[in-house]
N, C-alpha and C positions, 0 to 999 in steps of 0.2 A: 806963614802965609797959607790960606786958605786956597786949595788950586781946585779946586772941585768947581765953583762957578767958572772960571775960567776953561777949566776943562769942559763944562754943561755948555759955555756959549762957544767954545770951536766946534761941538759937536752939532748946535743947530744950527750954526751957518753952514756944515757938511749936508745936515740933513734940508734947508732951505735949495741948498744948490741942486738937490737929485732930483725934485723935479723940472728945474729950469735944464739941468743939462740935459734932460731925456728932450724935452719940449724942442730945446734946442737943434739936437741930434737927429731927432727925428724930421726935424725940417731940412736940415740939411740932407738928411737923406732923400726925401721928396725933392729936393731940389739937384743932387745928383742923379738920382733915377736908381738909387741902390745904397741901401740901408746900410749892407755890406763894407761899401766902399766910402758909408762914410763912418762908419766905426773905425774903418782903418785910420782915417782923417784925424776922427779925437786920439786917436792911441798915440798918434805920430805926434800930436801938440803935448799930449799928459807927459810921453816919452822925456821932450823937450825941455818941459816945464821942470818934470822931477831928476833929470840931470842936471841944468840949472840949480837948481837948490840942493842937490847933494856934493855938487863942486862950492858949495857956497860953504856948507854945512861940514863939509871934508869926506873924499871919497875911501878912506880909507876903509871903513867899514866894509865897501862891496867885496871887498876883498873874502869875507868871510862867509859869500852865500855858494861856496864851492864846497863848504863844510855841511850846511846846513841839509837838514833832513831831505829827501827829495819831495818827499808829501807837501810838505810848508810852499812847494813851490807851484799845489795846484792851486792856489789863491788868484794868479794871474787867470787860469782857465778861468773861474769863477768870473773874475769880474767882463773879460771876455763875454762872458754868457750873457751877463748881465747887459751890458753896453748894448751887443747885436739883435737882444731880444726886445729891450726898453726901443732901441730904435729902430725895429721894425712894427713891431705891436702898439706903441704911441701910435702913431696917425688913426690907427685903425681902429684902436681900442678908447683910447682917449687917455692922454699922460694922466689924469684925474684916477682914474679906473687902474691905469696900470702899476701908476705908484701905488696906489692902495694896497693893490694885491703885493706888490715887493714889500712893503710895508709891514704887511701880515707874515708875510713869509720872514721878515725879519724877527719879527714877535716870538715868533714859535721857533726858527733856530736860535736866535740869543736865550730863548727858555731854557732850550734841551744843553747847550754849550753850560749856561750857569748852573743846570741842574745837576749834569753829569763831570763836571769839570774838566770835558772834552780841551784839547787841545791847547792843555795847558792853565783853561780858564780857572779864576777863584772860583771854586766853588759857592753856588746860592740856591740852595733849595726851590723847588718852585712850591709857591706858599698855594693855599686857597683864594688867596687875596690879587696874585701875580697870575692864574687862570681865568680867575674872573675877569682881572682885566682883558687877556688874551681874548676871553669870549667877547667881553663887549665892542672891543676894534673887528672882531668877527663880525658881527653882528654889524657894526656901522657899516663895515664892507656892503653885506648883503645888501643893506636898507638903499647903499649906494648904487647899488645895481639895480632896483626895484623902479629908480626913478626915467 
């Protein structure tokens, strides 16, 4: 069995959802009065959510992130970051504009992670062909801006 389309379409339904969660988030935070507080909100659902499915899936596993490198475990600050800044900076910036920019930024760290086989990743060169594209979503950014 071929898992690679299957694996392409979980990833664009992840990648479909990051701007509706920001859009989302961010209104909830205009609607609290603290972007803050409502980051706190989605962490407490995601929390909920992904302990559900790891009691579903079998919790034995957590067992084992007392072992786990401590580095691996600034993954949580990251998205942290992400969540409090998409939902302050959405209203203001426009989810349009702000995913772009995370967008981009994903671009160029998944480049350097594939290039340099950072943390663990397969190594993949980055081609002439994989900067160009990098420049062109660069490039649409701007033109995005422009408007």
């Amino acid at each position: 069995m071929n898992t690679a389309p299957f694996y392409a379409s979980v990833m664009l339904a992840a990648g479909i959802g990051i701007p509706i969660l920001a859009a989302l988030n961010a209104r909830l935070g205009q609607h609290m009065g603290s972007p803050v507080a409502a980051a706190v909100v989605l962490f407490v659902v995601a929390f909920l959510t992904a302990t559900a499915v790891v009691l579903v899936a079998g919790p034995g596993a957590l067992s084992q992130v007392t072992t786990a490198p401590r580095h691996l475990l600034l993954a949580g600050c990251l998205i942290a970051f992400y969540v409090l800044t998409i939902t302050w900076i959405a209203p203001k910036f426009g989810v349009g504009n702000a995913v772009f920019f995370v967008l981009l930024g994903q671009l160029i760290s998944a480049a350097a992670i594939d290039h340099f086989g950072l943390f663990g990743a397969q190594i993949s060169p980055l081609s002439l062909a994989r900067a160009a594209g990098i420049g062109v979503m660069a490039l649409g950014v701007a033109i995005t801006q422009m408007a």
